[in-house]
C-alpha positions in Angstrom: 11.4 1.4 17.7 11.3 -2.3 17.7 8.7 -4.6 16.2 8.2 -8.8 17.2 7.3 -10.6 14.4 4.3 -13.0 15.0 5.0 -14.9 11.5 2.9 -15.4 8.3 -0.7 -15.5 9.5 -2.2 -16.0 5.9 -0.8 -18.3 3.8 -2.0 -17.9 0.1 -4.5 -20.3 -1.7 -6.1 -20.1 -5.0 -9.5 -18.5 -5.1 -10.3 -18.5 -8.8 -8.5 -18.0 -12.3 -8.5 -14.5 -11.3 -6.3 -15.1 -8.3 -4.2 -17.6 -8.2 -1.1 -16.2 -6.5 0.2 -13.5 -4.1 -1.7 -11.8 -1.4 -0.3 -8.0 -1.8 -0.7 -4.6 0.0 -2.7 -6.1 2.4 -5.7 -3.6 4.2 -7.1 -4.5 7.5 -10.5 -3.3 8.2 -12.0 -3.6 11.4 -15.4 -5.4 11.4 -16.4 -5.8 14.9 -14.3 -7.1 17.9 -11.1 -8.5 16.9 -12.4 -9.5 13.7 -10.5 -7.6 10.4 -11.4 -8.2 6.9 -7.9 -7.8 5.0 -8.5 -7.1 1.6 -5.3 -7.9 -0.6 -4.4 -7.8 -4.7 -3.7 -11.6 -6.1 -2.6 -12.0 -9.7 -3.5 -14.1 -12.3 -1.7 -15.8 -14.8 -0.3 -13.2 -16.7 0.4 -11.4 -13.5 -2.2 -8.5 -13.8 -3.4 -8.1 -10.1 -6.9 -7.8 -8.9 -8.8 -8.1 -5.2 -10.0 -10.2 -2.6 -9.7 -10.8 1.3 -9.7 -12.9 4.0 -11.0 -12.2 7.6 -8.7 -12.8 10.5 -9.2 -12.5 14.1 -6.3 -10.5 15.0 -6.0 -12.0 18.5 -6.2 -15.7 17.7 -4.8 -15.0 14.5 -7.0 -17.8 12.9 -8.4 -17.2 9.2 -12.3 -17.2 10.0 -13.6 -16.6 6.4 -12.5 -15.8 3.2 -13.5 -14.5 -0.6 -15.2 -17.4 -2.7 -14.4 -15.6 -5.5 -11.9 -12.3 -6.6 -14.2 -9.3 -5.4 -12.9 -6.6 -8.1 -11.1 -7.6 -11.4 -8.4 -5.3 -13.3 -9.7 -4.0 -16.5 -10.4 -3.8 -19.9 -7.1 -3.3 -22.1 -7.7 0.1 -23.0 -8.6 0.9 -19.0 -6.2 3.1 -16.7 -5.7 -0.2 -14.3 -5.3 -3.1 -17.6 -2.6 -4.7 -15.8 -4.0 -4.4 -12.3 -5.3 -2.7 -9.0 -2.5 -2.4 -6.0 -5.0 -0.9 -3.2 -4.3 1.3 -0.7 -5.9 2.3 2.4 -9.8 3.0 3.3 -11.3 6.0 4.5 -14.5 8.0 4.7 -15.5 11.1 3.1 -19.2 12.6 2.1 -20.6 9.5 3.7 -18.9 6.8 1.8 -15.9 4.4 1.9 -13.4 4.6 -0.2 -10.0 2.7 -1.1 -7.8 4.5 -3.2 -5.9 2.6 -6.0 -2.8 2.2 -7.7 -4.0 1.3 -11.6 -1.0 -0.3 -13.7 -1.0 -0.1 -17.6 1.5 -1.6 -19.9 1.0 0.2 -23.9 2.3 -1.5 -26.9 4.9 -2.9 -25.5 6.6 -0.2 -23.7 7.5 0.4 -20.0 4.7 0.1 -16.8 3.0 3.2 -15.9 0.3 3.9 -12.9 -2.5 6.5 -12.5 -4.4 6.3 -9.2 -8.2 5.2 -9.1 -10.9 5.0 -6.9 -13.6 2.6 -5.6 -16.2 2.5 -3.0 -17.3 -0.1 -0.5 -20.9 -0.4 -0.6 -23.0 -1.3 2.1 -22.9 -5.0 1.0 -18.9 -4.8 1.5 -18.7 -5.0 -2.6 -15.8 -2.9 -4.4 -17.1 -0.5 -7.0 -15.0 1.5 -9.5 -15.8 5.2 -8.2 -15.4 7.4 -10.5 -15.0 5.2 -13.7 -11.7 7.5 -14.9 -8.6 8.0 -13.3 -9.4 9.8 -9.8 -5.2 11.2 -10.2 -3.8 11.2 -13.2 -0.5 12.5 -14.6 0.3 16.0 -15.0 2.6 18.9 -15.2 3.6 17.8 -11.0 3.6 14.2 -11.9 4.1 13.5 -15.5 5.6 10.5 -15.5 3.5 7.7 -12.9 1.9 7.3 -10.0 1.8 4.9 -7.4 -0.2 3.5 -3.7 -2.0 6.3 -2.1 -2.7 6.7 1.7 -5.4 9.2 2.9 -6.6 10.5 6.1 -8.8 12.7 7.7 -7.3 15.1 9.8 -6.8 18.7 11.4 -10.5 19.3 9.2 -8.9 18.5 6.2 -8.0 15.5 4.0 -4.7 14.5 3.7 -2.7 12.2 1.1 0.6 10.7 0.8 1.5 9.0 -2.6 4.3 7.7 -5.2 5.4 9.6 -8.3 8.0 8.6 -10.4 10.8 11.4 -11.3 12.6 9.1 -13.5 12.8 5.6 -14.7 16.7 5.3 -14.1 18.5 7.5 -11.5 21.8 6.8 -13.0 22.5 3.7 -10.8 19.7 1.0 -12.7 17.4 1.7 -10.2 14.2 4.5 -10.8 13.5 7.8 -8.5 10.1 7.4 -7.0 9.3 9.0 -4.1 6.3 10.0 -2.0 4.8 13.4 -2.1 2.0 15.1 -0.1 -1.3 16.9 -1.2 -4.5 18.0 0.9 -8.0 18.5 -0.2 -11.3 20.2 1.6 -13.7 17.8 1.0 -11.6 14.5 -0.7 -12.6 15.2 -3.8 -9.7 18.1 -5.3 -6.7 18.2 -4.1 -3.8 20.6 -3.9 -0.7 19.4 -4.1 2.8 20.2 -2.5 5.6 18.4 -3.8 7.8 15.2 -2.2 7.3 15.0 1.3 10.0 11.9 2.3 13.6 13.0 1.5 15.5 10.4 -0.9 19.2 9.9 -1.1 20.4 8.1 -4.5 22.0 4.8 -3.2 20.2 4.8 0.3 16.4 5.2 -0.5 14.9 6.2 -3.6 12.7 4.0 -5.1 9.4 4.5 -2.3 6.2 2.4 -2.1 3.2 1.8 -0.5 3.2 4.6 2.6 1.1 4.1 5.8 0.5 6.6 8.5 -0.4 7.1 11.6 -1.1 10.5 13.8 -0.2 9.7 17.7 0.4 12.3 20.2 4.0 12.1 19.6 3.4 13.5 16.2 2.9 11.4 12.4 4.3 8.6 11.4 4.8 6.5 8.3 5.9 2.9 6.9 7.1 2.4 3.3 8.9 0.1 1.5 12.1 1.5 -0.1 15.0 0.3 -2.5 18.1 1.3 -2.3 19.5 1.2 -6.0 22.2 -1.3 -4.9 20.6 -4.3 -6.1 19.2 -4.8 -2.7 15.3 -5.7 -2.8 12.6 -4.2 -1.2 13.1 -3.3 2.6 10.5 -1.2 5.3 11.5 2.4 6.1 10.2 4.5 8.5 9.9 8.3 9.5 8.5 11.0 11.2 6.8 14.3 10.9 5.5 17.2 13.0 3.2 18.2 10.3 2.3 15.5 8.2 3.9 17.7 5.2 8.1 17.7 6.7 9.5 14.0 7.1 12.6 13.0 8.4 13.8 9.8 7.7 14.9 7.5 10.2 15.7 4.4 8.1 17.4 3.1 10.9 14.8 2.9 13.7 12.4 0.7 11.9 12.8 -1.8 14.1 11.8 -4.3 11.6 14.1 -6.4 9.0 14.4 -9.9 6.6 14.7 -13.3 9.0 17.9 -15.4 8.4 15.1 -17.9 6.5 12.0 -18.7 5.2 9.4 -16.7 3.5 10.5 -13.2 4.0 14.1 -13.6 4.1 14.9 -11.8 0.8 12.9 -9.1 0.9 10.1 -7.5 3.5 7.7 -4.4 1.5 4.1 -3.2 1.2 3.3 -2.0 5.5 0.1 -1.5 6.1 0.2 -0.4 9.8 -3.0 0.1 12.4 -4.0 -0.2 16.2 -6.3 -2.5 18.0 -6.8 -2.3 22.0 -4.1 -0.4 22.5 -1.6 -3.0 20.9 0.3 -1.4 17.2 0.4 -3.6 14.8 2.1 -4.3 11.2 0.6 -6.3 8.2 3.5 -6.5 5.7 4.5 -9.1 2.5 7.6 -10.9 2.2 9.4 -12.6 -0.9 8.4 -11.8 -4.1 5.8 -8.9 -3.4 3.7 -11.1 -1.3 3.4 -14.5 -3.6 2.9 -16.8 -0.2 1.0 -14.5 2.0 1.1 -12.1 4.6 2.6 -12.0 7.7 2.0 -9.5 10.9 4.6 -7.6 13.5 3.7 -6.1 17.1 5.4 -3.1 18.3 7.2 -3.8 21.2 6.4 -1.3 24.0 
């Protein structure tokens, strides 16, 4: 597999005191023609992320609107996403949209922790916090934190692929988080059934931000992974049969740093879709997406 990079197509600008860096995690959804509304998480200040989005045509690649103002805020101190909202993907279920969440908290002082949220696009494309509590909390499976969700809808069934964090240090300075799997009946409870991506400690365990895609050559996925050698964020890829048993193929992503420039140290947060027949790859580059975005092609 071999992706062409087209370059950063969305350089960041300062919307409001809410957002007034980065444009991470971005999430293209499709409008009409080749129009996408790519809704990101910007920080403020004291770096607590919330969202907004810009809307690109994806074959001129010009920036045709974008928010006046941050669309949803992080929350109150005492809230499950206090120190900000790292979205993940949309999809439908009982006749809404939804984008799940990844909800950071910070308490007294003491290490980062995520629990996954939900909120639903309304019909006038406005974010709502859906339900008000965590929608995936920790528990006896995942009882440290969670991280970026992905869902689809698929073989009758919803499916989800997410981060959970085994440890905070793996022995190396580096934390054990990888993805794991669960499936639901209707989107709303979900069974779950353990880490789907294999890790190796010093080659890829510390996972973010999955996106998949079902093709007839089976499923595939895109995450950002560290290695534990000091190395910053790179893409991964692999593939599945079933959605639930990944192989990794780290080294057929296809995609790396450039020699220079704005993603040069560090490439993370995929967010992969199709359009007429053309794949393509919405990704970040240094510092978790502080300048922008930038987008890939699959070569054929």
């Amino acid at each position: 597999m071999r992706w062409t990079k087209i370059g950063q197509i969305y350089q960041f600008k300062s919307i409001d005191e809410f957002c007034i860096s980065h444009a991470s995690n971005p999430l293209a959804i499709h409008l009409h023609d080749d129009l996408y509304r790519v809704f990101f998480s910007g920080r403020d200040r004291e770096n607590k992320s919330s969202v907004a989005y810009v809307d690109i045509d994806i074959e001129t690649l010009k920036v045709v609107g974008e928010a006046d103002q941050t669309l949803f805020l992080h929350g109150a101190d005492d809230s499950f996403y206090s120190h900000g909202v790292s979205i993940g993907n949309m999809y439908e279920a009982n006749g809404q949209n939804y984008i799940l969440f990844m909800g950071w908290q910070i308490r007294n002082g003491g290490h980062w922790r995520g629990d996954i949220g939900r909120l639903r696009l309304d019909k006038s494309n406005m974010l709502v916090l859906d339900p008000a509590t965590p929608f995936m909390s920790s528990d006896e499976e995942d009882p440290i934190s969670l991280s970026y969700p992905w869902v689809m809808q698929d073989d009758g069934i919803y499916k989800m692929w997410y981060g959970s964090t085994i440890t905070w240090d793996a022995g190396n300075n580096e934390m054990l988080h990888v993805i794991k799997y669960a499936t639901s009946p209707d989107g709303e409870k979900w069974e779950k059934h353990g880490i789907a991506i294999p890790y190796a400690l010093g080659t890829a365990q510390a996972f973010s931000r999955p996106s998949v895609i079902r093709d007839d050559q089976g499923y595939h996925m895109w995450f950002s992974y560290r290695s534990g050698d000091g190395t910053r964020y790179r893409i991964g890829y692999a593939h599945s049969i079933d959605g639930q048993l990944w192989k990794n193929r780290l080294d057929d992503v296809g995609i790396d740093v450039s020699p220079e420039g704005w993603d040069s140290e560090m490439i993370c947060y995929p967010f992969v879709f199709d359009h007429k027949g053309k794949r393509y790859m919405l990704y970040n580059g240094n510092q978790y997406g502080k300048e922008g975005f930038g987008l890939a092609i699959k070569k054929e």
